[in-house]
C-alpha angles and dihedrals in degrees: 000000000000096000088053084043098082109033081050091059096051098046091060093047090057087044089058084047092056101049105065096050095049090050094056088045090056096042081047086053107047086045083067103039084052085058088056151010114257107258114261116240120287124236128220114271095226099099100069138232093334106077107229092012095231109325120123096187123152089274100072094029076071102047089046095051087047093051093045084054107046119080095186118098106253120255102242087044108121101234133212138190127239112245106250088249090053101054088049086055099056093051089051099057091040095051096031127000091068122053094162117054100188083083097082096079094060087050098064099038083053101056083046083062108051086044084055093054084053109053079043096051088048084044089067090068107028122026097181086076087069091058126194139306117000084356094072095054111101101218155128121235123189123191138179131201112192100189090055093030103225136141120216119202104179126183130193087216136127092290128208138281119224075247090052103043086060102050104045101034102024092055122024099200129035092218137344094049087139089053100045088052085051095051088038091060104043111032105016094216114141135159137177098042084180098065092048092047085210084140090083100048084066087088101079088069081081106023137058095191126037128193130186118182109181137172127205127196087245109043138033130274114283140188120218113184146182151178085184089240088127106280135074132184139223119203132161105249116252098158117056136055111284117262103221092215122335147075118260115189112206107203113201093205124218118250091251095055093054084120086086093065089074112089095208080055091049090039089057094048096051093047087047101044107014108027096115097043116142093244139055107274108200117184111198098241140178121238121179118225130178113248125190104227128179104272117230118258092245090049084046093048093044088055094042090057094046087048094053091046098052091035094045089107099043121112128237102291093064083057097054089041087056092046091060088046086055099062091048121082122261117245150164140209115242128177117238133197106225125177131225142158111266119188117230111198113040095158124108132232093235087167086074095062136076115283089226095057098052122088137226090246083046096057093040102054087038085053091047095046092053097043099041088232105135100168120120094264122118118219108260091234144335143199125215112194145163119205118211115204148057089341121033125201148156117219140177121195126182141189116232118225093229137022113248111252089245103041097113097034103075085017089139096027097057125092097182133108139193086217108105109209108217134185115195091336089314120134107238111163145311089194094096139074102202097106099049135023123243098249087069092042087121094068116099121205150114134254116202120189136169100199108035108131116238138196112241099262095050094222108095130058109225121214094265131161095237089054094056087051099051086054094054088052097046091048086050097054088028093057089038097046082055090052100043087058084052099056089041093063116097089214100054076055121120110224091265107054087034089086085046094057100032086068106054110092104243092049088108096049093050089038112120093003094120090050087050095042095051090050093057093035109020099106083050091065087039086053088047102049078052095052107027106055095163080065097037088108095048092036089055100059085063095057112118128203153151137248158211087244101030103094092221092309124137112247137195126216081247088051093045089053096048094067103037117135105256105263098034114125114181133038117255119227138165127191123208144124105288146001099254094043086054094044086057097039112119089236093077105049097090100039086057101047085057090039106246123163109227122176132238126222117185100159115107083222086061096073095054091038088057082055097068095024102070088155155358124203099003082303123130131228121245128186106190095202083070134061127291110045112165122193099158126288129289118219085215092053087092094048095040090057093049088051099051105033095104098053102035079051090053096039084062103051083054098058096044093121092054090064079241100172102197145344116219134170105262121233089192095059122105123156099356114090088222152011139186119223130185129221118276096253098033118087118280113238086266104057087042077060099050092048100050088052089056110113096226094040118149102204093196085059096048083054087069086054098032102111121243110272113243114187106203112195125212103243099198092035114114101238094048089053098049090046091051092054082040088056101044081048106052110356080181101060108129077203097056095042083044091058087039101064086033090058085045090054106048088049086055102063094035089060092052104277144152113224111218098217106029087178099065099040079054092057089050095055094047094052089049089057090041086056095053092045075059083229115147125262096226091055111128127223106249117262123234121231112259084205089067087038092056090042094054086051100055101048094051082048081054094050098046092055096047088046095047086047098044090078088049087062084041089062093036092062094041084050 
């Protein structure tokens, strides 16, 4: 024991030596491995630029899963640092630039897009670039992973360099980035999102760790990533499944985007944003089918005693029936979730193509796919057009079938357009109206350029020259492609050119669509002769009305002129509520007697829209209901004035109290005694009567715009004559004074007006029929007799309090 003794005691000496040492060496140890990850394991570098050649055995399937899972930057990546500006820019457009992060998405298929075009456009001359197999195929694939909650946005494109994903993703501007973040801030006007590449930093709205792992024919497969703290890495990929020849952006989403994990949310924003892109867009999607599987015995056990049991009392054929279900196998239906690539946007730019080579079927499913409207009705009409120039665009415009219910109610309050906004097949907005004015807000339609200028975040139109001209060239085809469906239309037609059109083989089909197109649009060209007064000319020779002379047919101002009597100078209108109280107004009873065509408005719209279009074809508006109507001039005017000055002077002073401003002989009256006009710049009596129906009306301010009264007297007919020998007789007759402002006011409402007292127009009026029943004006009404009254009161007193005590009984006897 002694001899083991020692060499006992100094092993354990050195043993308490060692420890100590190895302990720091560990805790030494762990403090660096806590700095960073330990390295994954290298691979041989034989096989070239592409890491693990081909293979996709378990072993990259590991390193893949470990590098789709890890959201630190990896330990042999070669960092870099965000310049300052940089790293001010990115918290601008993440706090502020986007206020819709759905965008992003849009963002990065858009980029794919743009890397596609240019591996296409190499590919032309050298075919070799697009390579064999899956890397030939041009396409976008977009693919989602709940559990790790990533989101995955792969292109076939012409991929990046190490060189390159640090140029393009590690500095967003070459030079003037201080400048750009300084413009950025004040004014806000920024053009050429592309140069800048700030689109793909709009991925950090949803994502707090970015990685791009992108190959290039000449270089190998790198990774770039980010958590936008101010610093990226770049690093050669070692850990996923080669590429082949692309650029796939894995997206680890925040906790509050995980809305962009569902595949019904991603489907709605690339229809939305990216259905017209160039390229195939497939979105790895599950699908649930139903699938026959073998059932348990127990399952099957379970089935065969509840059989028995229901089939105990069945005949020999049941159990014939049961002997053939026994030698087949027992199975079940299941539902399985299967996955698939679905493609996304499987509609075509035809506004790309040729017009000449697109069909009617092919306008009207393409028309039905951008507005949403899926019914069984054709466009009325549509226009397909490229503009050369400074400004070069493709645009497509059609012509609804029907107006939507709520066009007109939030007509000034609305922002939104049916006009898409698209660059380079990109969906930008339909939330502006700087392409279009609000008038033609019922078109729907697209606009496609390549070189329109846009701020960074895409979202807003800026004031810019080429979008003023854009909007010039899209009122222009829009108004033309209006009046083309006019003069189309057998019934616009004038009686010549009716037998020309009628024979042409689609007549039938254009016949009455410019009828149907003005009722449902009519008030939108009104709106437009009020707003655009540089088209007021081109807008009005789309107006539609009817006359006095039309038969119910719709006219045009050409059409009007053309028929005008020879000597007649200015167009006759007459505003009011409908169509059968106008044809009966007294306004009219001269000028048809002499045939002349006067037009009805009965739109409320009609009275504002005579207030801007003063006149069409060096012709002048008149409203007859107003002053200075001219029909040619009578030899007898002068001696008819003379004749009747004293009574037209009295009958002022009478109605003094009524501001009446004048009272004149009429050369428009016919068979009414008499008639009130207004003065030509006042309101008409319907347009006093729109504005008083208004809901925040001040009646002391309309006096101000409330016409002149004119009461013009009929000088042949028989009551103005007998008032007139009345009046020479007794200018002092309360009877007389008494007919004279009944007369007034019964003109008065018969031209439209309001009375101010109807009570008292309605005692006149009693005490003239009283007159005529020859019963006596100081004849009382009949009193009641309060005694009937009280009795009446009494029994229904009686009633209510049988009735309220008859439920009191009901609960006494349930009780």
């Amino acid at each position: 024991m002694k001899k083991w003794t020692i060499p006992s005691v100094l092993f354990l000496l050195c043993l308490l030596f060692l420890l100590p040492d190895q302990g720091r060496k560990i805790q030494a140890n762990a403090e660096v491995d806590s700095d960073s990850p330990v390295d994954p394991p290298k691979v041989e570098e034989k096989i070239g630029g592409v890491p693990h050649g081909l293979s996709t055995d378990s072993d990259v399937v590991k390193r893949e899963a470990e590098s789709m899972s890890r959201r630190t930057l990896r330990a042999n990546a070669q960092k870099f640092e965000f310049q300052a500006e940089v790293s001010r820019l990115m918290d601008i457009i993440i706090n502020s630039l986007y206020s819709n992060k759905d965008i992003f998405l849009r963002e990065l298929i858009s980029n794919a897009s743009d890397a596609l075009d240019k591996i296409r456009f190499l590919a032309l001359t050298d075919k070799e670039v697009l390579g064999e197999g899956d890397d030939a195929k041009l396409e976008i694939q977009i693919k989602l992973d709940k559990e790790k909650k990533i989101l995955s946005i792969r292109d076939r494109g012409i991929g990046m360099t190490k060189e390159d994903l640090i140029k393009n993703l590690g500095t967003i501007a070459k030079s003037g980035t201080s400048a750009f973040v300084e413009k950025m801030q004040t004014s806000g006007d920024l053009n050429l999102i592309g140069q800048f590449g700030v689109g793909f930093y709009s991925v950090y709205l949803v994502a707090d760790y970015v990685e791009v792992i992108s190959k290039h024919n000449d270089d190998k497969q790198y990774v770039w990533e980010s958590k936008a703290d101010g610093a990226f890495a770049v690093s050669e990929d070692e850990w996923n499944e080669p590429l082949g020849r692309g650029t796939e952006i894995r997206l680890h989403l925040r906790d509050e985007a995980q809305e962009y994990l569902d595949e019904y949310k991603l489907k709605d924003l690339v229809k939305k944003y990216s259905e017209f892109i160039n390229f195939p867009i497939n979105l790895w999607a599950s699908k649930e089918v139903d699938e026959e599987v073998p059932a348990d015995e127990d399952e099957s056990s379970d089935d065969e005693e509840t059989s028995e049991s229901k089939s105990s009392e069945e005949g020999e054929e049941d159990d014939a029936e049961k002997e053939e279900d026994e030698k087949k196998p027992k199975t079940k239906t299941i539902k399985k979730t299967t996955y698939e690539w679905e493609l996304l946007n499987d509609m075509k730019a035809i506004w790309l193509r040729n017009p000449k080579e697109v069909t009617d079927e092919e306008y009207t499913k393409f028309y039905h796919s951008l507005s949403k409207d899926f019914g069984d009705e054709k466009p009325l009409t549509w226009s397909h057009f490229s503009a050369e120039g400074d400004v070069e665009f493709k645009a497509v415009l059609f012509v609804p079938p029907k107006a939507p219910h709520d066009l007109y109610e939030s007509y000034y309050n609305s922002n939104k357009s049916n006009l898409k906004l698209y660059v380079r097949r990109v969906f930008i907005s339909d939330e502006f109206d700087e392409l279009l004015p609000k008038y033609l807000n019922f078109l729907k339609g697209l606009v496609d350029s390549d070189t329109l200028p846009l701020n960074v975040s895409r979202e807003m139109l800026q004031q810019h020259s080429s979008l003023k001209t854009i909007k010039k060239k899209l009122i222009r085809k829009a108004l033309d492609m209006i009046r083309k469906l006019a003069e189309e239309d057998p019934d616009e037609s004038n009686d010549k050119d009716k037998k020309d059109i009628e024979e042409s083989s689609d007549s039938n089909e254009k016949k009455g669509q410019y009828a149907k197109f003005w009722n449902e649009f009519g008030k939108s060209i009104k709106l437009g002769i009020i707003e655009d007064a540089t088209n007021r000319n081109r807008l009005a020779k789309l107006l539609r009305f009817e006359t006095s002379t039309s038969d119910g047919k719709l006219t045009s101002l050409d059409q009007y002129i053309s028929r005008m009597k020879s000597g007649q100078k200015d167009i006759f209108y007459i505003t009011g509520t409908s169509k059968e109280q106008l044809e009966k107004s007294p306004f009219l009873e001269r000028l048809k007697k002499k045939n002349y065509e006067v037009i009805f408005f009965t739109d409320p719209v009609d009275e504002y829209l005579m207030q801007y279009l003063m006149d069409y074809e060096d012709k002048k508006f008149q409203n007859v209901s107003k002053e200075g109507l001219k029909l040619g001039k009578d030899s007898k005017d002068k001696e008819l004035k003379e004749s009747f000055k004293e009574l037209t002077k009295w009958w002022k002073g009478a109605l003094a109290s009524e501001n009446v401003d004048d009272v004149k002989i009429s050369n428009r009256l016919a068979d009414s005694p008499c008639v009130v006009v207004t003065s030509k710049y006042g309101w008409s009596s319907n347009m006093e009567r729109i504005m008083q129906s208004q809901t925040l009306s001040d009646a002391n301010k309309q006096a101000y715009m409330r016409g002149k009264r004119v009461l013009e007297i009929n000088p042949r007919h028989p009551i103005i004559k007998e008032l007139r020998e009345r009046v020479v007789k007794d200018p002092e007759d309360e009877s007389v004074k008494h007919t004279a402002k009944l007369v007034y006011q019964t003109a008065l409402m018969e031209s439209g007006f309001v009375l101010s007292d109807p009570k008292d127009f309605a005692s006149q009026i009693y005490s003239s029929v009283k007159n005529s029943l020859n019963i006596s004006p100081d004849a009382a009404v009949e009193e009641e007799d309060d005694v009937e009254e009280t009795e009446t009161e009494a029994s229904t007193t009686e009633s209510s309090t049988t009735t309220e005590e008859a439920p009191e009984e009901d609960v006494r006897d349930e009780l």
